[in-house]
C-alpha positions as a printed Julia matrix, in Angstrom:
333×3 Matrix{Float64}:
  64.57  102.89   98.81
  67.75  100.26   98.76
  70.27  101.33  100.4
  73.45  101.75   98.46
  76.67   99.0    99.36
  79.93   99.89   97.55
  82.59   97.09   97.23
  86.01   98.48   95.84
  87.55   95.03   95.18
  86.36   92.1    93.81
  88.91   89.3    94.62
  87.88   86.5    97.32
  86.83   89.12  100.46
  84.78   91.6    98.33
  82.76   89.07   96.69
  82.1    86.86   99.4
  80.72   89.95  101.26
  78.74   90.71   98.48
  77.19   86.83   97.85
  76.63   86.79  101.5
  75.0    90.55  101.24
  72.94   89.83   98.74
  71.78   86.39   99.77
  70.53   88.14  103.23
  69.68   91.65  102.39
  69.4    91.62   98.7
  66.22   92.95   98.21
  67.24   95.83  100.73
  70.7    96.41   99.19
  72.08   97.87   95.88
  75.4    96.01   95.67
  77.98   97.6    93.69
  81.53   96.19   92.65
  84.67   98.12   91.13
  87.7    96.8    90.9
  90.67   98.46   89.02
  90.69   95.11   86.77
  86.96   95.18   85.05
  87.28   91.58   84.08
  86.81   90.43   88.05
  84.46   92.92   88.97
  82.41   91.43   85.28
  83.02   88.04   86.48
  82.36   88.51   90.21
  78.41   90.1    88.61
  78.2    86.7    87.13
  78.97   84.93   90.31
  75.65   86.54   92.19
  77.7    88.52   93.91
  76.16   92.42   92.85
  73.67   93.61   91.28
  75.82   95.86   88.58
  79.67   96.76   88.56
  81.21  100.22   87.98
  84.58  100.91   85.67
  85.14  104.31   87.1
  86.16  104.75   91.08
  84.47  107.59   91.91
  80.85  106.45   90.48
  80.97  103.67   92.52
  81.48  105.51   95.23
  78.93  107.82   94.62
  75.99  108.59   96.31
  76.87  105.3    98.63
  75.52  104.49  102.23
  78.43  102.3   102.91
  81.85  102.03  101.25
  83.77   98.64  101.75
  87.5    98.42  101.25
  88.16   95.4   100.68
  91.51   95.53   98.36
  94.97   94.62   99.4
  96.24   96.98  102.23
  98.75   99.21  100.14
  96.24  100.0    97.49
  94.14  102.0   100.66
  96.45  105.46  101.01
  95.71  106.09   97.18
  92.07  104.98   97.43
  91.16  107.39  100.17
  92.68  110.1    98.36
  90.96  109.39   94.99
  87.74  108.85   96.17
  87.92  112.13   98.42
  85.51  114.72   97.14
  83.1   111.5    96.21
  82.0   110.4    99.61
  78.13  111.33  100.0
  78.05  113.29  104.01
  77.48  110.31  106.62
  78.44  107.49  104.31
  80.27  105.04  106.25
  83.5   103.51  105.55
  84.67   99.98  106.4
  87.48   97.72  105.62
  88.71   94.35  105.57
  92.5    94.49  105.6
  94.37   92.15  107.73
  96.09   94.89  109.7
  94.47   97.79  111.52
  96.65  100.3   113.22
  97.72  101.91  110.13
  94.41  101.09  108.37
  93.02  103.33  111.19
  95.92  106.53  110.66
  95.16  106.39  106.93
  91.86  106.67  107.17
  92.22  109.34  110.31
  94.54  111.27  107.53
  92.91  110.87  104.37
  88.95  110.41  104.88
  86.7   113.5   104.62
  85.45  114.38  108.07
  81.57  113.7   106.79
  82.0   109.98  106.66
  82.59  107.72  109.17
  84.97  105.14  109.48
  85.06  101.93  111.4
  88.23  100.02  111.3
  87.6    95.93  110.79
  88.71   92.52  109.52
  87.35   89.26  109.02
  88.9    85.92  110.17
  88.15   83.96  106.97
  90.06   83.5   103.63
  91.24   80.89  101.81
  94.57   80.4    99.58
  92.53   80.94   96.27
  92.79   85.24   95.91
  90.35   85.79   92.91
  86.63   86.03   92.79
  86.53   82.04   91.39
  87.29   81.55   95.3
  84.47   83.3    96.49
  82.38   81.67   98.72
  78.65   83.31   99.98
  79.16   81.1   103.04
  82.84   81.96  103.98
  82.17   84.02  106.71
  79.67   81.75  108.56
  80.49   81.19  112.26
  83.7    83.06  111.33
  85.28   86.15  114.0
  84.66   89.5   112.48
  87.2    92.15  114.07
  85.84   95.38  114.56
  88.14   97.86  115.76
  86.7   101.39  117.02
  88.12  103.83  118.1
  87.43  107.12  120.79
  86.12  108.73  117.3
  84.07  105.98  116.02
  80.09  106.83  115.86
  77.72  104.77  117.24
  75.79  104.77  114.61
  78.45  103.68  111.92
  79.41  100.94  113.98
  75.83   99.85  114.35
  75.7    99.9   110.76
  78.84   97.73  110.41
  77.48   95.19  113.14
  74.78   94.95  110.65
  76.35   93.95  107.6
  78.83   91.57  109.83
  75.9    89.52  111.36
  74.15   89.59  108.34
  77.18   87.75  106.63
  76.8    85.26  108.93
  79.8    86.46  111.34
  79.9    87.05  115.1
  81.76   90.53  115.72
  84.4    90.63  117.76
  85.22   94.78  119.4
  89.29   94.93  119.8
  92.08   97.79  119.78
  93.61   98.23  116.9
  97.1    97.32  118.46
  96.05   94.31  119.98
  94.34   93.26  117.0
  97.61   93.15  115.06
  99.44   91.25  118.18
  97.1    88.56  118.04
  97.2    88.26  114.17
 100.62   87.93  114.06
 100.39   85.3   116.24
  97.5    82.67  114.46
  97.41   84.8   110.99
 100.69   85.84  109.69
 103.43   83.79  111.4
 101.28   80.74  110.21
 101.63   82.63  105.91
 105.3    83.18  106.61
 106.01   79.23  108.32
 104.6    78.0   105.16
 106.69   80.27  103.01
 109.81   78.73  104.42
 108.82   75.44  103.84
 108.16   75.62  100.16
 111.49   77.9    99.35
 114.22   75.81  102.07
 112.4    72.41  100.09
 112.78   73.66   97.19
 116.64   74.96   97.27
 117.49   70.75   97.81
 119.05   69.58   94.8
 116.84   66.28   94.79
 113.65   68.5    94.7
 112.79   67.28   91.65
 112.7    63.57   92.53
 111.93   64.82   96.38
 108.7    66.12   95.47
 106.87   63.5    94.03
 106.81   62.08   97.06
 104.7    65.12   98.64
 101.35   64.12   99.61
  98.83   65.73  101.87
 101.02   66.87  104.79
 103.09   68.93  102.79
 100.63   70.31  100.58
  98.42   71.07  103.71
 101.27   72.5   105.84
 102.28   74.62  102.93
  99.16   75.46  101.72
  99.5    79.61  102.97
 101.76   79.64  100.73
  99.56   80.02   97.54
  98.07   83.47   98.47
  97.87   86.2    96.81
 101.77   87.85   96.75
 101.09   91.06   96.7
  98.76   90.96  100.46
 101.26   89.23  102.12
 103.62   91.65  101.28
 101.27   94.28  102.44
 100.91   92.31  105.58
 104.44   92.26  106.33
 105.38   95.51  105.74
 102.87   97.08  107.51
 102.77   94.49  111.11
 106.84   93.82  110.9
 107.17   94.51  114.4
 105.32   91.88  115.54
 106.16   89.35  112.71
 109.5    89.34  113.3
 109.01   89.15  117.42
 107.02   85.9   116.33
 109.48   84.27  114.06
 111.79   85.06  116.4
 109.86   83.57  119.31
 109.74   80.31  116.36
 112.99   80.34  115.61
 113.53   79.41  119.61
 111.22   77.16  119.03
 112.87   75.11  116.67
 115.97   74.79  118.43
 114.27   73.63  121.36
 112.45   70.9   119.24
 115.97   70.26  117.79
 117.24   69.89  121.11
 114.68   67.38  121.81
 115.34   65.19  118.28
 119.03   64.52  119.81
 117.66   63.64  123.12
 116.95   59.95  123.83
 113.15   60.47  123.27
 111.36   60.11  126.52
 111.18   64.63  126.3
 110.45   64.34  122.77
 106.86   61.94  123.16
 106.39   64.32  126.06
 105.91   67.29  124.22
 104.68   65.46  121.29
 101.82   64.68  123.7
 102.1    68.46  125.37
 100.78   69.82  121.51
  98.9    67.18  120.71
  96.65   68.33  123.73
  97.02   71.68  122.57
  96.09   71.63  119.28
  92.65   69.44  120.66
  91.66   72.78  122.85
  92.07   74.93  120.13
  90.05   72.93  117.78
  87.06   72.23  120.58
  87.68   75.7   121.21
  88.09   74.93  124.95
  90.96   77.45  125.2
  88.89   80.58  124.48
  86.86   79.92  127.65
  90.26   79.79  129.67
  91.67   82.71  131.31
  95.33   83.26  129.48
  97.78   85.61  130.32
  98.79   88.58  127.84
 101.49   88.26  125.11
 104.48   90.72  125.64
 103.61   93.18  122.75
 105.96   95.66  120.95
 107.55   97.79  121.63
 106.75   97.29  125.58
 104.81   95.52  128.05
 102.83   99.16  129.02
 101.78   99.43  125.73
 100.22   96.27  125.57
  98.42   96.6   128.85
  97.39   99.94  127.58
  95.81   98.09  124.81
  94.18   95.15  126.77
  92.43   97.64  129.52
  91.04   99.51  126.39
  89.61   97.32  124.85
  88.12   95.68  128.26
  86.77   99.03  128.73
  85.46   99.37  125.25
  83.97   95.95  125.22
  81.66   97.29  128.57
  80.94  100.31  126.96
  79.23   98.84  123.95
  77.75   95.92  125.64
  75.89   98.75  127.96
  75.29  100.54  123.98
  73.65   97.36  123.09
  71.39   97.09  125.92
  70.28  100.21  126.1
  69.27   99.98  122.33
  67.88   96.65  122.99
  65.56   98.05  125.35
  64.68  101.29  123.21
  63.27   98.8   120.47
  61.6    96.9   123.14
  59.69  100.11  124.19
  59.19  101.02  120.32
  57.51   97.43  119.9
C-alpha cells in the first residue's frame, strides 16, 4: 500500500518536494497538497507535483505517514493547533522553515505526543515564491538541514533522511541554534543586504532616470529582494538576534571599505584581491574542507560552544546509527 505524503503548502518548497517526490518515489507515494489558497494547490496538481489536492486541513492530514510543513514560518503555531486531533499515532512531522529553534518549541508545545517530529530546512529557493517557480530538480546537490533533537526517534529521522536523499539532497545533522547562526550569516543577512539596496536606490531623486541604467549587477545583487514578503518577515522576527549581530558586524564592514575608498588605493586592490580569493574558495567549495574557527553566537560564547560540541556529538552518534543499520541490512541480504 502507498504510503501517504501530506504537503500543507504549495508555493515554491512544497511543490518542488512534491515534483521531486513523485519523480523518485511516485509509484510508492500518495502525494497530497493543501494550501489555504485552492487555486495553488489546483495549479501545483497540474504542475506534476501530487497526485490529488485537499480544500479542507484536516483531510489532508488525515490518515498521513508523513506531514510536511512547508508554509511560511508564522502560519506553523496555528497549523499545529488545527491539525491536532488529526494526526494518525506515529505519523511523522517535518518542516522546511528557514529557522529552527522556535520551529522546534512550537512543535515541542503544540504536536500530539503520538507523532514525531524532526526539525529541518533545505538550502535551496529561488526569488520566485509561487508554485510557477517550482522546480523537481531544485534540491539536487543542495544541503538539507536536519535538526534533531535528545527527543527525536530514530525512526522518524530515518524516515526524513529518506525523503531528503530521495529529493536529490545530501542531509546535513545540526543544532537547532547553530543552525540559525549560520543562516544568518549566508541566508538572511544576504535577503536583508539586498533589501537596502533597492529602498536607499530608490529614495534618490534621479531614480527614475538612474535606473535605466541598471543592468545585470544590480538586478543580480538585488535579486533577494523579490521574495516572498511575508517569509522574510517571518525570518526576521523569529532569528533577530542574530540578524541584527550580522548587520551590525556589516555595518563595520562598510566603514572599513569606506575607509579604504579615501585611502590612496594600494589597501583598497589589496583587499579587492583578499575577496576576490575568497569568494573563489567558496565557489570551489575549498573552504568547507578547511578547519574554521566558531562565530561568536548570541547571546554568549558558552552557548555557542554548547551548541558546536552537540552537534559534534550528535553527528558521531548517528554516523555509529547508520552503520550499525548498514550492517543489519547487510546481514538481512
Amino acid at each position: 500500500m502507498s504510503k501517504k505524503v501530506a504537503i500543507i503548502g504549495t508555493g515554491l518548497i512544497g511543490t518542488s518536494i512534491g515534483m521531486a517526490l513523485k519523480k523518485s518515489l511516485g509509484d510508492k507515494l500518495e502525494l497530497v497538497g493543501h494550501d489555504r489558497d485552492p487555486e495553488r494547490s489546483r495549479q501545483a496538481v497540474q504542475m506534476g507535483a501530487f497526485h490529488k489536492s485537499e480544500v479542507n486541513l484536516l483531510r489532508t492530514i488525515e490518515d498521513a505517514d508523513v506531514v510536511i510543513l512547508a508554509v511560511p514560518l508564522g502560519a506553523m503555531p496555528s497549523i499545529m493547533k488545527d491539525a491536532y486531533d488529526s494526526f494518525s499515532t506515529n505519523c511523522v512531522v517535518t518542516d522546511t522553515g528557514s529557522t529552527k529553534a522556535q520551529v522546534v518549541k512550537w512543535a515541542e508545545e503544540l504536536l500530539p505526543k503520538h507523532v514525531a517530529f524532526v526539525a529541518a530546512h533545505p538550502m535551496a529557493g529561488r526569488e520566485i515564491s509561487g508554485p510557477e517557480g517550482a522546480k523537481v530538480d531544485l534540491f539536487a546537490g543542495a544541503t538539507y538541514c536536519i535538526c534533531p533533537t535528545v527527543t527525536t526517534k530514530r525512526d522518524a529521522l530515518d524516515v526524513v533522511v529518506g525523503l531528503v536523499e530521495s529529493v536529490g539532497a545530501k542531509p546535513l545533522f545540526i543544532d537547532a541554534y547553530e543552525h540559525d547562526s549560520y543562516v544568518s550569516f549566508v541566508s538572511h543577512l544576504p535577503i536583508i543586504i539586498a533589501s537596502a539596496l533597492i529602498s536607499s536606490t530608490n529614495k534618490s531623486e534621479g531614480w527614475r532616470e538612474i535606473s535605466r541604467l541598471a543592468s545585470s549587477g544590480y538586478k543580480d545583487t538585488s535579486r533577494l529582494a523579490s521574495g516572498d514578503p511575508v517569509m522574510n518577515t517571518d525570518v526576521c522576527m523569529l532569528n533577530k538576534e542574530h540578524i541584527s549581530a550580522r548587520i551590525d558586524d556589516y555595518i563595520t564592514e562598510l566603514k572599513n571599505w569606506k575607509t579604504l575608498i579615501n585611502g590612496d588605493g594600494v589597501e583598497l586592490e589589496k583587499q579587492f584581491t583578499r575577496v576576490w580569493e575568497a569568494r573563489e574558495r567558496v565557489i570551489s567549495g575549498a573552504d568547507m574542507t578547511q578547519e574554521t574557527r566558531p562565530f561568536e553566537k548570541i547571546p554568549s560564547a558558552t552557548d555557542y560552544l554548547m551548541g558546536t560540541v552537540a552537534t559534534r556529538k550528535l553527528n558521531e552518534a548517528l554516523d555509529k546509527w547508520t552503520e550499525a543499520k548498514a550492517a543489519k541490512n547487510k546481514k538481512r541480504s
